[in-house]
DOPALO-908043 format. One record per residue (C-alpha): residue number from 1; residue in three letters; x, y, z. Coordinates in Angstrom, 1 decimal, m for minus. Example, Ala and Ser with C-alpha at 12.3 -4.5 7.8 and 13.67 -1.06 7.14 Angstrom:
<atoms>
(atom 1; "Ala"; (12.3; m4.5; 7.8)) (atom 2; "Ser"; (13.7; m1.1; 7.1)) 
</atoms>
This chain:
<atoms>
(atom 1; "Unk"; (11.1; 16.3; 27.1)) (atom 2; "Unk"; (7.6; 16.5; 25.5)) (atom 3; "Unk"; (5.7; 12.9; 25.8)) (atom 4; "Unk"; (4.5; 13.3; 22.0)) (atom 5; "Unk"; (4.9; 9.9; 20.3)) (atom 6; "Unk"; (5.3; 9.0; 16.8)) (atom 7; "Unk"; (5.9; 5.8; 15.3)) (atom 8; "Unk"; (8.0; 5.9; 12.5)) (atom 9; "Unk"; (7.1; 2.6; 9.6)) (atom 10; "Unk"; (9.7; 2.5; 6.5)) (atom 11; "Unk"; (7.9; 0.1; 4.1)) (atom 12; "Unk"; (10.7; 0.8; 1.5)) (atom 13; "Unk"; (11.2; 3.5; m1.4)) (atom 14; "Unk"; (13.8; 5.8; m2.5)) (atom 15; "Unk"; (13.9; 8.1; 0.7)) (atom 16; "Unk"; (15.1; 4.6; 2.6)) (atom 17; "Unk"; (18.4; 4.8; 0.4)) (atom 18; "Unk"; (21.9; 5.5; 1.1)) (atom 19; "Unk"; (24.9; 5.9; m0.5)) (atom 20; "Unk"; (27.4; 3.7; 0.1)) (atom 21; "Unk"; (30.8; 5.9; 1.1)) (atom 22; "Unk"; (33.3; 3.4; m1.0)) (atom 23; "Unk"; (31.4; 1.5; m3.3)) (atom 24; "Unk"; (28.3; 4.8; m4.2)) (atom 25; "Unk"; (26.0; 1.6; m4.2)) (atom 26; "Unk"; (22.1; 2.5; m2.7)) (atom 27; "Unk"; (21.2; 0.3; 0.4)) (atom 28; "Unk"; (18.5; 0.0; 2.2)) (atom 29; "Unk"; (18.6; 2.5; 5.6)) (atom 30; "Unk"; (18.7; 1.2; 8.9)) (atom 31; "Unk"; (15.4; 2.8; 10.5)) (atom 32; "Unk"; (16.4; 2.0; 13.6)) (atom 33; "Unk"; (19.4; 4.2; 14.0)) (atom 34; "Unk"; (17.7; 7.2; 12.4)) (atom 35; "Unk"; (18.5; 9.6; 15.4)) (atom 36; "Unk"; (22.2; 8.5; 15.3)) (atom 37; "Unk"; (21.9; 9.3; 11.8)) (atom 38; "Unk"; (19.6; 12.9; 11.2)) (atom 39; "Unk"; (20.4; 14.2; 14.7)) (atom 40; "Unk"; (18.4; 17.3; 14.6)) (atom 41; "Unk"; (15.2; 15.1; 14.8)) (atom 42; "Unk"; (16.7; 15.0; 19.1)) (atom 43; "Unk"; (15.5; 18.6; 18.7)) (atom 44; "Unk"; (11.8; 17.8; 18.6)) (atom 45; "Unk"; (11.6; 15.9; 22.1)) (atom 46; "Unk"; (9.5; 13.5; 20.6)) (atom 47; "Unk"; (9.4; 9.7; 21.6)) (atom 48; "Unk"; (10.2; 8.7; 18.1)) (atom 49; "Unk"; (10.1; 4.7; 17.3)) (atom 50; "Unk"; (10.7; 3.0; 14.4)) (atom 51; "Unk"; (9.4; m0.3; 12.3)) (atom 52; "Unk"; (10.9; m1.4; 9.2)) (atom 53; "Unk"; (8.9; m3.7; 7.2)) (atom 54; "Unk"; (10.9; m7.0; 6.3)) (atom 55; "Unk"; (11.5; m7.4; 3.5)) (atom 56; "Unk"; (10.8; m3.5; 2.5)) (atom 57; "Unk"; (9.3; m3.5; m0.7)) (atom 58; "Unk"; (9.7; m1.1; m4.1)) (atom 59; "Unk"; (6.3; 0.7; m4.2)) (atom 60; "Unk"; (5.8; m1.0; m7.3)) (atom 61; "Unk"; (4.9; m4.3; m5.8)) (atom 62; "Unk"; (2.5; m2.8; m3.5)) (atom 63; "Unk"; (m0.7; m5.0; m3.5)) (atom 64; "Unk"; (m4.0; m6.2; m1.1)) (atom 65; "Unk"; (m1.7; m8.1; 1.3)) (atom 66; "Unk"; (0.4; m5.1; 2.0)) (atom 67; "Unk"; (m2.6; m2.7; 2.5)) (atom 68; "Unk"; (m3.6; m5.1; 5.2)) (atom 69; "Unk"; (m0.6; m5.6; 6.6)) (atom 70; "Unk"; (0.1; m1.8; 7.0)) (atom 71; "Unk"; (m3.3; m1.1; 8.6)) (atom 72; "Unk"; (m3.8; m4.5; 11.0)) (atom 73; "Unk"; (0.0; m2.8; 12.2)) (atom 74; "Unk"; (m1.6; 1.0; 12.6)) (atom 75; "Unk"; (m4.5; m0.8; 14.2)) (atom 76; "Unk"; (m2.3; m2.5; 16.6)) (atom 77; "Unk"; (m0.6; 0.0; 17.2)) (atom 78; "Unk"; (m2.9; 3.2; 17.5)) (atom 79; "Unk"; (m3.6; 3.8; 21.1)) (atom 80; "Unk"; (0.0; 3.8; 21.9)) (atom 81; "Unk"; (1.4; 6.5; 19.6)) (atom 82; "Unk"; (0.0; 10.6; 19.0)) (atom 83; "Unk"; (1.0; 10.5; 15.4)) (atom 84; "Unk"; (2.4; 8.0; 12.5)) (atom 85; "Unk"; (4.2; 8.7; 9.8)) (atom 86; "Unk"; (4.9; 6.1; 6.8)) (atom 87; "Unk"; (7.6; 6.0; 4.5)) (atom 88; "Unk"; (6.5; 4.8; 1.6)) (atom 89; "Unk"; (7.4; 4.4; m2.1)) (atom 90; "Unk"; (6.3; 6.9; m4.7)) (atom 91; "Unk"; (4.6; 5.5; m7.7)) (atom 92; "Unk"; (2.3; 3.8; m5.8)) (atom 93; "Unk"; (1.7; 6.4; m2.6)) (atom 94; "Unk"; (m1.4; 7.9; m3.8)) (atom 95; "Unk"; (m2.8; 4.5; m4.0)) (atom 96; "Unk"; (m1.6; 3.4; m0.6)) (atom 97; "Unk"; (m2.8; 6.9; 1.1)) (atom 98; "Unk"; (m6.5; 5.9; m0.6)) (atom 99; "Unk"; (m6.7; 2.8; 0.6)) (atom 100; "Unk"; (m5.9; 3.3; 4.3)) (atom 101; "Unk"; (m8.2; 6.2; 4.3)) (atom 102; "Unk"; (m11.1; 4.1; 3.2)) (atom 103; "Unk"; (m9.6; 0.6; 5.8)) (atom 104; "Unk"; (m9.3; 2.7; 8.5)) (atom 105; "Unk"; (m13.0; 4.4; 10.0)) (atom 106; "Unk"; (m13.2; 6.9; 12.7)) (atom 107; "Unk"; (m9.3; 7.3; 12.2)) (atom 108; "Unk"; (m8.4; 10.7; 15.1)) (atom 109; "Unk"; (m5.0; 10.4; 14.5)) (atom 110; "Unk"; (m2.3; 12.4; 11.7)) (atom 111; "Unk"; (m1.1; 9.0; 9.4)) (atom 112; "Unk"; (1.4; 11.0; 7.0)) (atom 113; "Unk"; (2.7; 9.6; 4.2)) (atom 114; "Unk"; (6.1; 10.9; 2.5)) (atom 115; "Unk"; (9.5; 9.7; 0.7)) (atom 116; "Unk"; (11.5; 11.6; m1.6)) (atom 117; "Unk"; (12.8; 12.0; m5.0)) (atom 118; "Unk"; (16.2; 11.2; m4.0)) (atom 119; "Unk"; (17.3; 9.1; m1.3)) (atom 120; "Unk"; (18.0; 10.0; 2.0)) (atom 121; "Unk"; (21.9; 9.9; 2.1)) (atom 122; "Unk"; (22.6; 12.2; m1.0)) (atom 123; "Unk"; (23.5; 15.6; m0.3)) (atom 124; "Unk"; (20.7; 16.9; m2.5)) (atom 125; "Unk"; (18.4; 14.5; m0.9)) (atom 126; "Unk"; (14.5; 15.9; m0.2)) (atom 127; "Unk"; (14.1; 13.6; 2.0)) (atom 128; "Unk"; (15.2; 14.6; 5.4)) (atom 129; "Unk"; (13.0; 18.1; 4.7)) (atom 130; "Unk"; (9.6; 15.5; 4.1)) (atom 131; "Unk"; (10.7; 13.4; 6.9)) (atom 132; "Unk"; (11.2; 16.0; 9.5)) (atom 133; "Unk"; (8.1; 18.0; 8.6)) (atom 134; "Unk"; (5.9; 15.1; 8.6)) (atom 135; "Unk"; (7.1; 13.8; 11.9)) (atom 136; "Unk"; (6.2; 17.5; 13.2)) (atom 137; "Unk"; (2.8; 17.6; 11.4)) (atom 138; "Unk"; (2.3; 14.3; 12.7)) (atom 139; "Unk"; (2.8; 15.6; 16.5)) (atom 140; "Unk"; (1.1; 18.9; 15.8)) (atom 141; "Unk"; (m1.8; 19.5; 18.7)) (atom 142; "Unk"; (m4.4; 22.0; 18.9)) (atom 143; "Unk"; (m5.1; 23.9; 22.5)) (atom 144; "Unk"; (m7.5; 21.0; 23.6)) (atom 145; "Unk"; (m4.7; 19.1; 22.8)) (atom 146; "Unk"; (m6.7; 16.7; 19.8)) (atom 147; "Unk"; (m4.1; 16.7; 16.6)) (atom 148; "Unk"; (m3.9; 19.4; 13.9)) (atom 149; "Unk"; (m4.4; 16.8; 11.1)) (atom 150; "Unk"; (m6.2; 13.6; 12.5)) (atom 151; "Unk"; (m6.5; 12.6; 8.2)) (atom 152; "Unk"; (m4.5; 9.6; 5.7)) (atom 153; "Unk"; (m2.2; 12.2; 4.3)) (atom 154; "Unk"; (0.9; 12.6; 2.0)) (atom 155; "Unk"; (3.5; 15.2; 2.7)) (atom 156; "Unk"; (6.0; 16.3; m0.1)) (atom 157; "Unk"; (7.9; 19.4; m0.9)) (atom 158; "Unk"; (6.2; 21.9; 1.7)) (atom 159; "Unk"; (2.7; 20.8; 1.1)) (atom 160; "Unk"; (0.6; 18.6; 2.8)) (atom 161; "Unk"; (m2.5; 16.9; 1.3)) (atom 162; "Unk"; (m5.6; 14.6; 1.9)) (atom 163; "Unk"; (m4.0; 11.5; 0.6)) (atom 164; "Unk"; (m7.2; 10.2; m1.1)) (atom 165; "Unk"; (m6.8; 13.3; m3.3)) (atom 166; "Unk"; (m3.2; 12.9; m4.3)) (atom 167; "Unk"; (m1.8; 11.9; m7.8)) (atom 168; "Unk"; (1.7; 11.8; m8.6)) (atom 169; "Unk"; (2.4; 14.6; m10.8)) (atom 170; "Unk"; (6.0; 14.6; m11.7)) (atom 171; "Unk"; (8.8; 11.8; m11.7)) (atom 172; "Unk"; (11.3; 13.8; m11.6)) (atom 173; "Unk"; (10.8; 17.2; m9.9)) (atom 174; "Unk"; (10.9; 17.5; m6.1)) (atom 175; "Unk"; (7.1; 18.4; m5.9)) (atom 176; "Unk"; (6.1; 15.0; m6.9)) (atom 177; "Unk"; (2.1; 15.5; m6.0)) (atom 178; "Unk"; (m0.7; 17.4; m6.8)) (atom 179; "Unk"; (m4.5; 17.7; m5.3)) (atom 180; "Unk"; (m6.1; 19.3; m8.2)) (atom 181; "Unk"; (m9.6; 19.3; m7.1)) (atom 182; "Unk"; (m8.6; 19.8; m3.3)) (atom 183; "Unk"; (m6.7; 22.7; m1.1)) (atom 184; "Unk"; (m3.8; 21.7; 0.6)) (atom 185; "Unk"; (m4.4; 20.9; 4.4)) (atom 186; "Unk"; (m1.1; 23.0; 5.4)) (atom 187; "Unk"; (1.3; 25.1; 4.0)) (atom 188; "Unk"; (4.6; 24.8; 4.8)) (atom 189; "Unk"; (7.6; 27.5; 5.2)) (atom 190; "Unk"; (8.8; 29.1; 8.2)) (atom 191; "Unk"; (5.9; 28.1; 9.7)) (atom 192; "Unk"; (3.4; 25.4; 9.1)) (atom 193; "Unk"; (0.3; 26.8; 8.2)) (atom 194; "Unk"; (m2.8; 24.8; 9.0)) (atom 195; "Unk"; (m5.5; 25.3; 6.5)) (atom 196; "Unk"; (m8.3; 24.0; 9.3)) (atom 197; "Unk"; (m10.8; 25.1; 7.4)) (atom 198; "Unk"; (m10.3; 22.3; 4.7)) (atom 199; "Unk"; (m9.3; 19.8; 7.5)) (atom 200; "Unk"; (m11.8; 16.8; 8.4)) (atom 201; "Unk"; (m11.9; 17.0; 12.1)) (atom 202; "Unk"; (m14.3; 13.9; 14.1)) (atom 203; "Unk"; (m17.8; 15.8; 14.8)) (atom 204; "Unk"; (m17.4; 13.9; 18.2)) (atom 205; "Unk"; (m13.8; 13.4; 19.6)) (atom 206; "Unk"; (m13.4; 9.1; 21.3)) (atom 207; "Unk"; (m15.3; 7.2; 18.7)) (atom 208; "Unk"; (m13.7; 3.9; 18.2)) (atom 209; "Unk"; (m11.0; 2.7; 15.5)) (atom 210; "Unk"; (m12.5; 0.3; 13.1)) (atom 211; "Unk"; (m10.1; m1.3; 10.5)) (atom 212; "Unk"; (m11.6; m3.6; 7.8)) (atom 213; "Unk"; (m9.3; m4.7; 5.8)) (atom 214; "Unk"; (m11.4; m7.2; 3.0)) (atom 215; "Unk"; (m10.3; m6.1; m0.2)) (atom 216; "Unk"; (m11.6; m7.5; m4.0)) (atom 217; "Unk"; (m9.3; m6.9; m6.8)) (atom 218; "Unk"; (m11.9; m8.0; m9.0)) (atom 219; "Unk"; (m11.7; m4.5; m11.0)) (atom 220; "Unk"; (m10.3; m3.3; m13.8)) (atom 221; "Unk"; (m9.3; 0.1; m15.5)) (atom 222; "Unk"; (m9.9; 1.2; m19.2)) (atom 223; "Unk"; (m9.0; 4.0; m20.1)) (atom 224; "Unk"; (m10.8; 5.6; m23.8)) (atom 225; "Unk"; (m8.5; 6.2; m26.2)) (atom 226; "Unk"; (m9.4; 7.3; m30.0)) (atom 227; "Unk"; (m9.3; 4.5; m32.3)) (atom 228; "Unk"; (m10.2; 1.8; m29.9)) (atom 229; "Unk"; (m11.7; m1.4; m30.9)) (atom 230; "Unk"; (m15.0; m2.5; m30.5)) (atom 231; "Unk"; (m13.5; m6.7; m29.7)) (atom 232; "Unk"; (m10.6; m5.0; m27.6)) (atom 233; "Unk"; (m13.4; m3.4; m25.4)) (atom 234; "Unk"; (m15.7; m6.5; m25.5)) (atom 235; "Unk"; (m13.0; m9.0; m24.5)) (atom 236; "Unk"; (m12.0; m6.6; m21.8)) (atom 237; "Unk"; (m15.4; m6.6; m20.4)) (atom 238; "Unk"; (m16.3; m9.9; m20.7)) (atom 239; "Unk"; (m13.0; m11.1; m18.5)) (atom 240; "Unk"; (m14.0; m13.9; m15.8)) (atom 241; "Unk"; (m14.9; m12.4; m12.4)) (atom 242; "Unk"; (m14.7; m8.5; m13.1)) (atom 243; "Unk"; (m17.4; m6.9; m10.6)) (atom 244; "Unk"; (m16.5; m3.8; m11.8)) (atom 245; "Unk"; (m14.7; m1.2; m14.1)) (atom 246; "Unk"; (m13.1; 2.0; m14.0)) (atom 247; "Unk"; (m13.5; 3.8; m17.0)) (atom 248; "Unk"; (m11.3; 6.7; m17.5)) (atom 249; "Unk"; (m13.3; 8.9; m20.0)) (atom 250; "Unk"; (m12.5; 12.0; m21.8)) (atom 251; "Unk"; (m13.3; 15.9; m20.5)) (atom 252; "Unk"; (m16.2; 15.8; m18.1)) (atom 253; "Unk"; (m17.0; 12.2; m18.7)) (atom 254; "Unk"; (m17.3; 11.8; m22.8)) (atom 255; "Unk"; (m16.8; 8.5; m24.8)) (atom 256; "Unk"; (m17.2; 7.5; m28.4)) (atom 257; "Unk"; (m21.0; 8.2; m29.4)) (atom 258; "Unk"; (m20.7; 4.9; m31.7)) (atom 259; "Unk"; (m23.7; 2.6; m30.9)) (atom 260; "Unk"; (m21.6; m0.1; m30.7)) (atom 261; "Unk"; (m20.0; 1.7; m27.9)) (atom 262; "Unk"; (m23.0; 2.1; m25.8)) (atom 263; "Unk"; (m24.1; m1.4; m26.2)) (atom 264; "Unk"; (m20.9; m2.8; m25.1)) (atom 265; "Unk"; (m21.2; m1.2; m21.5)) (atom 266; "Unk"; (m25.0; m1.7; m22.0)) (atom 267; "Unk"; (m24.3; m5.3; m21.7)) (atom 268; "Unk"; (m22.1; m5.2; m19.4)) (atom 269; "Unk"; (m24.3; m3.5; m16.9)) (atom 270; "Unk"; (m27.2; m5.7; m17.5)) (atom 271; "Unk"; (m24.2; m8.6; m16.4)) (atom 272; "Unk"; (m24.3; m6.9; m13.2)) (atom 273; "Unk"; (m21.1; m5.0; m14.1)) (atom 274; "Unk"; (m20.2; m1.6; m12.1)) (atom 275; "Unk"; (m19.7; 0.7; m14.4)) (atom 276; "Unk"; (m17.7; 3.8; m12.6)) (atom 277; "Unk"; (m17.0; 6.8; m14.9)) (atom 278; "Unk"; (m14.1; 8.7; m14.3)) (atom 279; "Unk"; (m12.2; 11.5; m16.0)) (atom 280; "Unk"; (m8.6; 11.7; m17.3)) (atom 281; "Unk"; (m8.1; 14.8; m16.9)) (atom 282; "Unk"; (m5.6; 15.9; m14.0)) (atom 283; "Unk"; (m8.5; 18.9; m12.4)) (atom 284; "Unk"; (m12.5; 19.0; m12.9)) (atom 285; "Unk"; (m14.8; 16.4; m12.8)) (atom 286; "Unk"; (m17.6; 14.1; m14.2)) (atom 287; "Unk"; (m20.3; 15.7; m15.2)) (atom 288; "Unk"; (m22.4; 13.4; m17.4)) (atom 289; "Unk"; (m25.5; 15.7; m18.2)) (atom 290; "Unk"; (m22.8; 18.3; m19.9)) (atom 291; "Unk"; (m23.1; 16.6; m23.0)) (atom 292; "Unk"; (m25.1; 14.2; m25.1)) (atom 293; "Unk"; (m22.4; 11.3; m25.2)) (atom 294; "Unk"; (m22.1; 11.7; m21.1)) (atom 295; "Unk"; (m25.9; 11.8; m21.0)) (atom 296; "Unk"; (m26.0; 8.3; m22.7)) (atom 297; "Unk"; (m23.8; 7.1; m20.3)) (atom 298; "Unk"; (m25.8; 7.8; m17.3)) (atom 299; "Unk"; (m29.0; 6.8; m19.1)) (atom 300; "Unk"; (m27.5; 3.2; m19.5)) (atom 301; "Unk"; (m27.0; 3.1; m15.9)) (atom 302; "Unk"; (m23.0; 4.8; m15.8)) (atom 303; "Unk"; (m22.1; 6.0; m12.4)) (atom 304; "Unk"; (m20.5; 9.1; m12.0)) (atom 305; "Unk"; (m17.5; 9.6; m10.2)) (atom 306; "Unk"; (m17.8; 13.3; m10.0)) (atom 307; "Unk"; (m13.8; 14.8; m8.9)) (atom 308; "Unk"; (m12.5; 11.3; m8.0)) (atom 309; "Unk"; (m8.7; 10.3; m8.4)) (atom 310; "Unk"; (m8.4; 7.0; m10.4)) (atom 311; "Unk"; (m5.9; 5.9; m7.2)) (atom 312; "Unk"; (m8.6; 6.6; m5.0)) (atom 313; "Unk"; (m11.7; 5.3; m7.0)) (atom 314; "Unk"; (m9.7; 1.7; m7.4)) (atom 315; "Unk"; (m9.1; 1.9; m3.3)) (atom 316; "Unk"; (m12.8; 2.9; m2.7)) (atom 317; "Unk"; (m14.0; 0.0; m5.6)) (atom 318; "Unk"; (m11.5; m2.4; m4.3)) (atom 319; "Unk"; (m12.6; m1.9; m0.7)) (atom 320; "Unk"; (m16.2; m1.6; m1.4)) (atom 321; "Unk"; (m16.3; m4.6; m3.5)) (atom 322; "Unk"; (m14.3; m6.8; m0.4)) (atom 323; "Unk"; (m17.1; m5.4; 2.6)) (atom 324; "Unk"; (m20.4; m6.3; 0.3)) (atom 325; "Unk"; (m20.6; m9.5; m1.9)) (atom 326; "Unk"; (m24.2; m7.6; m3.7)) (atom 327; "Unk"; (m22.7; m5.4; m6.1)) (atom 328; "Unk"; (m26.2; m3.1; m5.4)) (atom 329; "Unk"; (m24.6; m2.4; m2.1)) (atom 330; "Unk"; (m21.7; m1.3; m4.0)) (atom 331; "Unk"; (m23.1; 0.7; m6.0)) (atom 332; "Unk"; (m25.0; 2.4; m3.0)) (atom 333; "Unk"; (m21.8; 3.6; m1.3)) (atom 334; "Unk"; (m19.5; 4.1; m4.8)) (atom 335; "Unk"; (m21.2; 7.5; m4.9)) (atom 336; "Unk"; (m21.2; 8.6; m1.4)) (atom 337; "Unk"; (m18.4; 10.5; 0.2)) (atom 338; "Unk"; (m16.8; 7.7; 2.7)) (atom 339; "Unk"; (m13.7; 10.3; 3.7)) (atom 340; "Unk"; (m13.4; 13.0; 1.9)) (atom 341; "Unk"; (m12.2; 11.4; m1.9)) (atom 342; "Unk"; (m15.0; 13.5; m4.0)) (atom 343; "Unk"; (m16.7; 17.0; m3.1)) (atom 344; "Unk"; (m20.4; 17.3; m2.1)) 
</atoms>
């Protein structure tokens, strides 16, 4: 019997489904019976637990409270277990991943992420493939016996990835994620393939957990679009409380040339505004000296977010904004990497 532990935590989402056998209605799974129910996970030898979040939760209405509620349970948890692994909706995943990457510092342990496109108890069902490869990722130990993966990462479809890299891709095919701007951390087939190389390992093994879990929601997203009005973007910027905004621009960090446009964010930066720029495109990055509409951008005092996700810029600005009430410090550790979310 290996003494590997892993603590299994179903916060809700498809992969917690089953069918029913008269009535084909979904129900929530019974986490606790899960070796009764996939009995090839007996195989491992693992010490496998289980906690089900009550209620569980569609990944939909994921929010600040259940961040911190996840991570103040991982902290509470941590020294007793090798490995966690988090079922989790989805839609929202990406997000989650982020923010527990950036709540938890000096994290030496694997916290995988996964769930499934179809839920557990259909035939077809990806699920049990995520589950069981994330519970052995999650127990995985090198020769001096420290973990393969001691990251905040989401498993699915035989790859895993830095979670604060993640977008979901595709509702509807089984590879629901993709890390554009970052390798995988392993491939898996017949064997799991570490990629160590791309694998954030502690420069000094012991250190202890931290967990902060003060969040701010007082961000916002807009995303450029042609055609957009000069009052829509005013009254957007001028809502009560923002701190700070997102601001999903085109290619490597374009937006209208207009000088309307640039006076708008001009304003709002002299309001003491963060103004984070952020591409929509799926791969590349901000680069706002590429061109002259980027360069006005910076020159007005735009942050660039360089290869950022927008899941993981709103977890970084959301955490960021909840440790330091000076949005100068904010804007002081919005563009350094915290845990691997952009490239140096």
């Amino acid at each position: 019997m290996d003494n590997t532990s892993i603590l299994l935590i179903y916060t809700g989402g498809t992969i917690g489904m089953k069918q029913d056998p008269i009535s084909f209605d979904l129900r929530p799974f019974d986490f606790s019976q899960i070796l009764e129910e996939m009995p090839e996970l007996r195989k491992f030898g693992y010490n496998i637990e289980t906690y089900s979040f009550n209620p569980v939760i569609d990944s939909s209405d994921v929010d600040i409270p259940f961040w911190k509620h996840l991570a103040e349970l991982l902290e509470q948890n941590y020294e007793k277990y090798d490995g966690f692994v988090i079922l989790h909706g989805t839609d929202t995943m990406s997000f989650s991943a982020s923010a527990i990457s950036f709540m938890l510092s000096n994290n030496e342990k694997p916290i995988i992420f996964t769930g499934s496109q179809l839920p557990i108890g259909m035939l077809r069902t990806d699920g049990k493939e995520n589950l069981i490869s994330s519970i052995e990722i999650a127990a995985a130990k090198d020769s001096q016996g420290h973990p393969m993966v001691p990251e905040v990462c989401i498993y699915f479809e035989s790859h895993l990835y830095r979670g604060n890299r993640t977008t979901k891709y595709n509702a509807e095919n089984f590879r629901a994620f993709r890390s554009a701007n970052y390798p995988v951390l392993a491939d898996v087939g017949i064997h799991i393939k570490y990629n160590t190389q791309f694998i954030n390992y502690p420069k000094e093994w012991g250190k202890q957990l931290q967990v902060r879990t003060n969040m701010d929601p007082s961000a916002l997203i807009i995303k450029i679009t042609p055609g957009l009005r000069k009052d829509i973007l005013e009254s957007m910027l001028s809502i009560k409380g923002i701190r700070a905004v997102i601001l999903e621009t085109f290619g490597s960090g374009n937006a209208p040339s207009g000088k309307w446009f640039t006076e708008c964010i001009k304003e709002a930066i002299d309001k003491g505004i963060i103004i984070l720029n952020v591409t929509q495109c799926h791969a590349g990055k901000v680069d706002m000296g590429a061109y002259s509409t980027g360069k006005s951008l910076k020159d007005i005092g735009v942050i660039g977010g360089s290869d950022i996700t927008t899941e993981a810029a709103m977890a970084k600005l959301l955490f960021l904004l909840g440790q330091y009430p000076d949005n100068k410090d904010v804007r002081l550790f919005l563009e350094k990497n915290l845990c691997g979310e952009i490239s140096e």
